[in-house]
N, C-alpha and C positions, 0 to 999 in steps of 0.2 A: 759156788763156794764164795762166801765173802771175805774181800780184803781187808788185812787189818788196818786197824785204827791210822797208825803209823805211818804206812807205808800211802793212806790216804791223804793225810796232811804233809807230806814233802810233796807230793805231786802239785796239790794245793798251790800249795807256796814255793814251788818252782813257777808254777805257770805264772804267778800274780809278777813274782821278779823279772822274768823275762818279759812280762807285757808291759810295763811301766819300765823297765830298761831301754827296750827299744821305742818305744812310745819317745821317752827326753833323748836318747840319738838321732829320733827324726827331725824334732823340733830342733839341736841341735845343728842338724844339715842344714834345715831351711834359714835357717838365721844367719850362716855359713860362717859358725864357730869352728861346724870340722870341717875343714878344705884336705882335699886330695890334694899330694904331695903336685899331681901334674898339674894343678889350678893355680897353683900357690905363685908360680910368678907370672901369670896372666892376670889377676888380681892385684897383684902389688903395682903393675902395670896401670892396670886401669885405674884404681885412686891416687896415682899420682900424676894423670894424666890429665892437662888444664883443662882441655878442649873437649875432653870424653867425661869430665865428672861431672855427677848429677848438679853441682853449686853453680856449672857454669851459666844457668839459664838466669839467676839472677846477680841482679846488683849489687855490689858493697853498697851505695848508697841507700838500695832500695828496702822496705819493710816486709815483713813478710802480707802483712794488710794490704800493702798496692797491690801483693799480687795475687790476693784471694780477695777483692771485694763481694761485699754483701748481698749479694744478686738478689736473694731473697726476699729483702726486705727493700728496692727500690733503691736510685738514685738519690734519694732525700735523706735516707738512712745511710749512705755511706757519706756522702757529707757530711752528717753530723756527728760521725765516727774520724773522720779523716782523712777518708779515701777518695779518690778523683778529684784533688784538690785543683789541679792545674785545668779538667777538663769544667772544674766550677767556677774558677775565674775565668777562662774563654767564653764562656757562656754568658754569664756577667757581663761581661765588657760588649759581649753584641748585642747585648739585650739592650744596655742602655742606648746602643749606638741605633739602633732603633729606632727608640723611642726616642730619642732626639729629632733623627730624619723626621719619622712623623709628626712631630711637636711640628717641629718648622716647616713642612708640605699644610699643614692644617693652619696655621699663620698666613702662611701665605694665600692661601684658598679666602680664608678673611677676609683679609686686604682688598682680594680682588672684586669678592662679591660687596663690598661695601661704601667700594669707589663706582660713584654712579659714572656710566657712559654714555656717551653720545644723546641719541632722542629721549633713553630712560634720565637723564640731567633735566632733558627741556623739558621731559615731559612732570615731574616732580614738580618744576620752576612753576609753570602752570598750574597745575594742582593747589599749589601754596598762594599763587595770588589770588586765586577765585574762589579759593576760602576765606580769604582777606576780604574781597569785595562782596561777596555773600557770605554772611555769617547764619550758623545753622539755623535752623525755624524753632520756634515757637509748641508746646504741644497743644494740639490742635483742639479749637473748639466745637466742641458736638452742634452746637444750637441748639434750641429750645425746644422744638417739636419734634419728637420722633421719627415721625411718619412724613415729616418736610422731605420732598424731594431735594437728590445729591445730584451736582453737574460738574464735570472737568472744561474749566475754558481755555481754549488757545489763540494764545496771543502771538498775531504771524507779523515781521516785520513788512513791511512793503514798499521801505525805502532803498532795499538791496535788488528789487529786481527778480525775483525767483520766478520761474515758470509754476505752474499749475502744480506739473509732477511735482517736484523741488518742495513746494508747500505739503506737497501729500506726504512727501518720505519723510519730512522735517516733522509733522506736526504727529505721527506715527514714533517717532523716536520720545517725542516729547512726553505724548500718549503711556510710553511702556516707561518712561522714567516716574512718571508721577504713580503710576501703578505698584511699581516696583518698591517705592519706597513706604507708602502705603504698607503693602504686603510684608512687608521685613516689619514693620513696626506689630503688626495684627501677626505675626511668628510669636513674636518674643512676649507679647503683652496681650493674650486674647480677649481680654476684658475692657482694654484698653477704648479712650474715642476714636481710636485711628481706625481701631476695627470694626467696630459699629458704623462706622461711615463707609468703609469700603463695603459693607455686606448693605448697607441701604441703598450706594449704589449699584451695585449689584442687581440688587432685588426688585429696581424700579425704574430697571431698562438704559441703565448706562449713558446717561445723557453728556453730548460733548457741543461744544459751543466753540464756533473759530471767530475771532475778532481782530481786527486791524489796530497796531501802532506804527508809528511813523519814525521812532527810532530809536539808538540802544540808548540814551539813555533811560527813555520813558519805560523801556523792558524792564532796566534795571529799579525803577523805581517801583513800577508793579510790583515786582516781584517781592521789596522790602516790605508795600503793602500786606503784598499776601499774608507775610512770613511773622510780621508782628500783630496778626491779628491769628494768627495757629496755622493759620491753611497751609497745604501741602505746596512748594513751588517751585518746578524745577524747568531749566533752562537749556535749549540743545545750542550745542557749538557745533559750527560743522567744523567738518576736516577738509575741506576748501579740496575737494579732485576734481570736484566738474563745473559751476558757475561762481561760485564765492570765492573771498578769503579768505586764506585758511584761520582758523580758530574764530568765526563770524559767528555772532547769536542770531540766531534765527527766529527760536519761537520760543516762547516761555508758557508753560503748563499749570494752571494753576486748578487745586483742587484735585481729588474730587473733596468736595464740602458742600453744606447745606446753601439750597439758592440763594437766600437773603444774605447769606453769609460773603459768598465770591460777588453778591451785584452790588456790595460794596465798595469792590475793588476796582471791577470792570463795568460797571453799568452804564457810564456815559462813554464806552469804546463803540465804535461801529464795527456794524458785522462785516467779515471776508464777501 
């Protein structure tokens, strides 16, 4: 049997009233507009209570911003919002304090590395004078004939006395200086007459000639010989540990260069 019309629309709209009535009672509760008569002075209680209320965690001075910074978006972004002010000036202030230290650890490190010491002074001092008294050479002349045989001559002092050995290790030093400079020049310039002169000596047997001077000066005059006509010319100092004095010329090296070239220099020396 069906119900009438009537009687189905109050059911209706009883139910819809009561479901949205109790529905804003609950909301109501939870909001705690309605307090139960026994809460009501536990509650009054607690918001007047300094120590228990939710305000007391922060500051009168403070913003609500210090206390939710921008986590999300990085320290640089609340900086430039206004948050962590204090922790970006501490920051600041060590940073430079820093870089100060360092500035001045790195001065100081300067200073030290460019104050010469001890034998690195003397050894400089020497340096400077013996570029004073030998000034660099000349760039070297090939000579005329290609195929002219190359010789290294060594010129051994023999007014200081050296033993046999003494002459071999000196004249060996003198040997790998003239070589060496040679070979740096034929690095940097392969086309170069430097290079062309080392690779003919090379090529036709290395030829080395030892010759007698009787003293430093005549060494040093050789040597200006050599150096103003291109030839290679270099000069051993000893370090004076076992028979000499220290810083004593020993043997000067001249060449390698084409023969007619160095028996200009050395041609009326006698042999060792």
């Amino acid at each position: 049997m069906s119900m009438p019309s009537s009687t189905s629309t109050v059911l209706i709209s009883t139910s819809l009233v009561a479901f949205f009535s109790g529905f804003a009672l609950g909301i109501y509760s939870i909001r705690g507009y309605i307090v139960p008569p026994s809460l009501t002075s536990s509650r009054e209680q607690s918001l007047n209570d300094a120590v228990e209320s939710a305000e007391s965690d922060i500051d009168e001075d403070d913003t609500i911003l210090d206390h939710a910074p921008n986590w999300t978006n990085g320290a640089e972004a609340d900086r430039r919002q206004g948050l962590r002010v204090a922790e970006s000036a501490t920051g600041q202030k060590k940073e430079k304090k820093e870089k100060k230290s360092k500035k001045k650890q790195k001065g100081k490190e300067t200073e030290d590395n460019t104050k010469p010491k001890g034998d690195e002074a003397e050894a400089r001092s020497a340096k400077r004078e013996g570029e004073a008294a030998h000034p660099k050479q000349a760039t070297a002349n090939p000579g005329g004939n290609p195929n002219e045989e190359c010789k290294l001559v060594l010129v051994v002092r023999t007014d200081l006395g050296m033993t046999k050995g003494k002459i071999a290790s000196q004249c060996s030093h003198a040997t790998l200086a003239c070589y060496k400079t040679l070979s740096q020049i034929a690095a940097r310039q392969p086309t170069s007459a430097e290079a062309k002169i080392l690779q003919r000596w090379e090529r036709l047997g290395q030829a080395k000639i030892a010759v007698q001077a009787k003293s430093k000066e005549e060494l040093l005059t050789l040597m200006g010989k050599a150096r103003s006509l291109g030839v290679t010319a270099e000069v051993t100092q000893d370090a004076g540990r076992t028979q000499i004095d220290p810083g004593s010329l020993t043997v000067l090296g001249i060449g390698p260069a084409p023969k007619s070239l160095v028996d200009q220099i050395t041609g009326g020396l006698k042999l060792l």
